[in-house]
N, C-alpha and C positions, 0 to 999 in steps of 0.2 A: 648098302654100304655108303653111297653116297650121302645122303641124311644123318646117320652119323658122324662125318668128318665134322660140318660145321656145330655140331652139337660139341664135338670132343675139343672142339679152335673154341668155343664159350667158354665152357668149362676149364680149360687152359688158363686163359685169360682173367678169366672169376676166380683161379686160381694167386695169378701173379698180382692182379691187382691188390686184393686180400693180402698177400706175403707184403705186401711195398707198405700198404697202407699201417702194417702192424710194426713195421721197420722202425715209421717214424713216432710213435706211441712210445714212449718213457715215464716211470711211476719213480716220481718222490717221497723222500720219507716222511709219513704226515707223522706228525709228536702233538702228544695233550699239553696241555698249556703248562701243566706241571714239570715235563720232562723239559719244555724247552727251557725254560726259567731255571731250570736246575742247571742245564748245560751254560748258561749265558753267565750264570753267576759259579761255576766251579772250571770252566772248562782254561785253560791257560791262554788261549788265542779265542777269544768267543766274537761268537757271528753275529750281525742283527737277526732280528727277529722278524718275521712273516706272518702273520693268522691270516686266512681265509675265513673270514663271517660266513655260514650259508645255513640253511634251513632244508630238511627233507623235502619240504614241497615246493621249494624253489628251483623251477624248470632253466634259468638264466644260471643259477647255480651248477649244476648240473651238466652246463651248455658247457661252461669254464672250466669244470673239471677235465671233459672231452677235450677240450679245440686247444685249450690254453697251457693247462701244466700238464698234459702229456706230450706237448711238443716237443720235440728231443734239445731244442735250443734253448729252453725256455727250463725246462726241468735240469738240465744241466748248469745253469748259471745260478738258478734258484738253488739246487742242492749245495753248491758251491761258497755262497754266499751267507743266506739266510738256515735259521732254525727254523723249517716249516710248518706253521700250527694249523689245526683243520680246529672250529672254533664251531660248536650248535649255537645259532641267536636264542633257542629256544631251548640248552641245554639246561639240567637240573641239577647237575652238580655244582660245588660250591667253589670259588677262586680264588687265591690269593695271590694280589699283586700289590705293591710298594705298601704293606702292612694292612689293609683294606681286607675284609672277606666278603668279596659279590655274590649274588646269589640269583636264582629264578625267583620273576615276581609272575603269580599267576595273571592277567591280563585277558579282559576278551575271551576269542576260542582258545589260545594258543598258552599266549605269555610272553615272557619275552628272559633273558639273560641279562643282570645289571651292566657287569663287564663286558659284554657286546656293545651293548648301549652305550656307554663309558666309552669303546674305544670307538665308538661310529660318534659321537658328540652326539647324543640321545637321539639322532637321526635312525632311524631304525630302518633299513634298506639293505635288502640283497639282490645280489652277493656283496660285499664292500671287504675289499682285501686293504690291509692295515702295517703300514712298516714301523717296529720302532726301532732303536740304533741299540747295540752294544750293551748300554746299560737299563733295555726295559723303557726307555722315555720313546714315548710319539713323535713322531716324524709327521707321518700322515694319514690319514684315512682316504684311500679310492674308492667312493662307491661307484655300482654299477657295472656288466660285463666288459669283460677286455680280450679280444682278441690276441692273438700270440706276439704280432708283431709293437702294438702299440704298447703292451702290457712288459714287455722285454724292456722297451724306453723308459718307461716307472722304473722297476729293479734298478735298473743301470745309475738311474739318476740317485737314487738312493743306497745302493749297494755300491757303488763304486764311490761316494762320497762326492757326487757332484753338487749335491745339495747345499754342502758347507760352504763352496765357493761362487754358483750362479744359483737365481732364481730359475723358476721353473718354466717363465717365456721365454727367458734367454735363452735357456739349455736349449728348449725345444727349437726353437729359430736357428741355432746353431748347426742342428742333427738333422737339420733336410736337409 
């Protein structure tokens, strides 16, 4: 009997941890590029825009999914704010944005998406999340992972329209 008590205080614990950790987990609504462009131009009060760039075998990709937009603070301000796009660099389907139809060009192993390229400035790097404003025009391209809390600073700066009024050292200098 004894040997089981501290089996049962693990398992307990393994239990609650699990429950806390799954607390702070929250899923956003990812939209194809078509749906969000549909909403940005029909919708009466329309959000900026969002794409997450990423690629199946990109493990940084992947990292961000986990740590970044399922943080509860972070998925909350994003849903909020932005029209969420999940964007393949390497996807095959065909795009249309501001009269333009991009396309997959084969490349290499892989290939690559014009309009990924296009919105990364033919820098081609994942994961690279991309804000444009209201009517579909570029703000910015982020390449590279971002953690919950630095990557909440981006949104803000750009969803909250910080951008029109300070540049981006200032904000930051500001917000420590």
């Amino acid at each position: 009997m004894k040997a089981f008590v501290p089996k049962l205080l693990i398992f307990l614990f393994l239990c609650i941890a699990y429950g806390a950790s799954s607390v702070n987990a929250q899923e956003v609504t990812w939209l194809s590029w078509s749906e969000a462009a549909t909403l940005a131009s029909t919708d009466k009060n329309p959000k900026k825009i969002f794409v997450d760039v990423y690629t199946d075998w990109c493990g940084w990709c992947k990292k961000m999914d986990k740590d970044t937009f399922q943080n509860a603070e972070v998925a909350a301000y994003m849903e909020a704010n932005f029209y969420m796009v999940k964007l393949d660099g390497e996807g095959k389907e065909p795009i249309q944005y501001k009269g333009k139809t991009f396309k997959f060009v084969p490349s290499g192993r892989n290939g690559y998406h014009e309009f990924a390229a296009a919105l990364m400035g033919g820098k081609l790097s994942y994961p690279t999340t991309v804000f444009l404003d209201e009517e579909m025009n570029m703000l910015s391209p982020v390449p590279g992972y971002q953690k919950p809390e630095p990557f909440l600073n981006i949104a803000r700066y750009f969803g909250d329209n910080i951008y029109k009024d300070k540049d981006w050292k200032t904000y930051t200098k500001e917000s420590k």
